[in-house]
N, C-alpha and C positions, 0 to 999 in steps of 0.2 A: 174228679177235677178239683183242683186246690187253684187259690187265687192268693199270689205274696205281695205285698207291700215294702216298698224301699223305701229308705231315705236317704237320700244320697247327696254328697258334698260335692263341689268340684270348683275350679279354678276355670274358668271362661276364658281366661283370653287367648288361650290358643284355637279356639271353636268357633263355629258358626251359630252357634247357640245350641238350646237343646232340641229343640225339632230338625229331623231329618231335613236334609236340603237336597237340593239336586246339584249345587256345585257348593262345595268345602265340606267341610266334616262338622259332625254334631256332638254332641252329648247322646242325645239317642240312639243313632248312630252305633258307637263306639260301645256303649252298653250293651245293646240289641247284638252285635256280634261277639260280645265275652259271653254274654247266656245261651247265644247259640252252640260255641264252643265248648259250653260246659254243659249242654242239657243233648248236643245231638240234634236238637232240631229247629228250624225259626221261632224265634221270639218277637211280640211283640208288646212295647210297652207304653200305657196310658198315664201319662202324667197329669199333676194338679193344673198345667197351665205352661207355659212359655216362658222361656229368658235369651234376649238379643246376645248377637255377638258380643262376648266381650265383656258379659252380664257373669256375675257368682253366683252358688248357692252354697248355703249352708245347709237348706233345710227342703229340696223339691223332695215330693214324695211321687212316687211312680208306683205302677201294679201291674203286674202281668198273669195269667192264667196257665195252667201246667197241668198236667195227667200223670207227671213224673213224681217219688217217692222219695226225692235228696231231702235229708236233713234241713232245717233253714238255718242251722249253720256254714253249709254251703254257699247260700245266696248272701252271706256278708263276707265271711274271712276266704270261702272258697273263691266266689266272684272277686274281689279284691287282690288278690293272685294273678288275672288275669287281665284287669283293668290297669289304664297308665298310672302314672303317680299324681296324676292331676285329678281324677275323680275316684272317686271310694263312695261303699254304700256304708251307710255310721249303723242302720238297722234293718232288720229285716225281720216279720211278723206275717203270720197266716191268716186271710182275715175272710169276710163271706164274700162267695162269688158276686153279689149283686155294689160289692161297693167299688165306688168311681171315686179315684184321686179327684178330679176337679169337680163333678157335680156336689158329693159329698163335706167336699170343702166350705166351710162356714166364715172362713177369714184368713187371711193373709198380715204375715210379718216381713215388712221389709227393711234395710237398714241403708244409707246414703253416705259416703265417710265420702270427705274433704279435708284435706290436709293443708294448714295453714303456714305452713316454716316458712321462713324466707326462700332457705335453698333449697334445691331439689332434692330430694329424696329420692335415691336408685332402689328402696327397699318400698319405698308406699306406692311409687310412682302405676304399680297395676291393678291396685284398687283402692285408689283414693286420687279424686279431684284436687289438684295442687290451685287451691286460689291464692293469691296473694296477695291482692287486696284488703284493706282491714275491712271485718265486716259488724255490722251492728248487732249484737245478738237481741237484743230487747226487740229492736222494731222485724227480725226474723220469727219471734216467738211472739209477737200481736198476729203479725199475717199468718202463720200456724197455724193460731187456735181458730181462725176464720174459717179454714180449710176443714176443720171437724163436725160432723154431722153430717144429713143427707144432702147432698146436693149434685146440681147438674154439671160436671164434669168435661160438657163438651170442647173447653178450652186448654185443656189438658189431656189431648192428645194426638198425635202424631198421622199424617197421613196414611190409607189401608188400613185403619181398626173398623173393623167389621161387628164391634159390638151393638146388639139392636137398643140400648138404651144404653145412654151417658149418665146416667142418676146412679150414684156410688156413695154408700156410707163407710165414710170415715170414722172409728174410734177415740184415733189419737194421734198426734205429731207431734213426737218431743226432740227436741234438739238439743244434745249435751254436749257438753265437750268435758276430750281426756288428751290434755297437754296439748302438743299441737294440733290432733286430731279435733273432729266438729263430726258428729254422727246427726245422722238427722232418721229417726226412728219412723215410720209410717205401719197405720196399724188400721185395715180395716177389713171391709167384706169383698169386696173385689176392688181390682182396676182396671182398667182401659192401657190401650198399648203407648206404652214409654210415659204415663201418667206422673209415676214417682220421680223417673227422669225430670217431666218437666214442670211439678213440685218443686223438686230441690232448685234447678233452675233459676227459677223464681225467686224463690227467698234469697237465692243467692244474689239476685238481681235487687231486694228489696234491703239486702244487707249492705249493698254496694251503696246507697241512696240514689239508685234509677228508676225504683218505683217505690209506693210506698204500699201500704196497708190497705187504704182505701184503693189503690190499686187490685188489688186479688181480691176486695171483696165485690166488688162492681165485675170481674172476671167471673164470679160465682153466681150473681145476680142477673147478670145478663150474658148468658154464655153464649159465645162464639163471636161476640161484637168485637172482641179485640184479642188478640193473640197473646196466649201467656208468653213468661220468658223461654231462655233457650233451653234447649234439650239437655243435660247434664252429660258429661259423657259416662258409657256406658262401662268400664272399669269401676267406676264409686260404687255402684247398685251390688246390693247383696239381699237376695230371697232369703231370710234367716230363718221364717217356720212358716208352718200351714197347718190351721186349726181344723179340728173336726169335731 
């Protein structure tokens, strides 16, 4: 028995995310039946975690178990042959049966892109939030650094998270920009569901001057007493790595 490791890029907005659904199509999905097609028999595959409709990655890593003897050249350029042009696997590695995409997983990189132009953009328009708003970057990058370190998270997240503790160590949030773009980097050990979403959100909302600084730190201080900002939409978000 061999155990392979993917990493696999893909273009979300045509999917339901990556978890199987019972109605639209996944990323899992659509994987799970190219390795069936190439291996002869069901696949099933364990990922580091979840991405919503509509959500990228650059960087999920998946793993699946096999008895079969294919090259793991197969499982990237062969698999890639067989997959749409919207998801491709960038690696693939033999690794020990006992390791788990998400248990194993020590940290998470995710990236936020916002596109600032005035006019709309037909080329950024599916992963990047078009604000148009001017937004303040100083007073985005005070309430950032607030956001680093351990804390209770329970105001950053979204109905149906089933996580049993809201406590998330943050790394880092840096915010740069390139030209018209605004990335907003997040870099920690886990998150909570639509978290990052509604992070960027926020800044977005404190870039606007509708909230300020001391606003997210009292959201961090006293969590759940008041609602962070809105949900970002789901096209900006990009899973870019997963550390182990």
């Amino acid at each position: 028995m061999r155990q392979i490791k993917l990493v696999v890029e893909y273009d979300g907005t045509g999917y339901a995310g990556w978890q199987l659904q019972p109605n639209g199509v996944s990323i899992q999905e659509t994987m799970e039946r190219a390795l069936a097609t190439m291996l002869k028999v069901p696949v099933r595959l364990h990922s580091s975690g979840r991405t919503d409709a509509g959500v990228h990655a650059r960087g999920m890593v998946a793993a699946f178990k096999t008895d079969t003897a294919v090259p793991l050249r197969a499982f990237s350029e062969g698999l890639n042959a067989l997959l749409p042009p919207d998801i491709a696997v960038s690696s693939a590695e033999e690794v020990p049966l006992e390791f788990h995409p998400r248990f194993d997983a020590r940290g998470k990189h995710y990236r936020y892109s916002i596109y600032r132009g005035e006019r709309r953009s037909p080329l950024a328009r599916l992963w990047a939030w078009h604000v148009r708003t001017p937004l303040d970057l100083a007073l985005m990058r005070e309430a950032a650094e607030l956001m680093v370190g351990e804390h209770d998270f329970a105001s950053f997240r979204t109905a149906g998270c089933a996580a049993k503790t809201t406590v998330r160590r943050i790394d880092a949030v840096d915010i740069v920009e390139e030209g018209d773009f605004l990335r907003i980097d997040v870099r920690g050990s886990g998150f909570l569901r639509n978290m990052v979403r509604m992070m960027a959100g926020t800044l977005v909302e404190v870039g606007r001057g509708r909230r300020t600084p001391r606003d997210v730190a009292l959201l961090l201080s006293r969590p759940g007493s008041t609602p962070a900002g809105p949900t970002a939409p789901p096209h900006g978000l990009c899973l870019h790595e997963v550390y182990y």
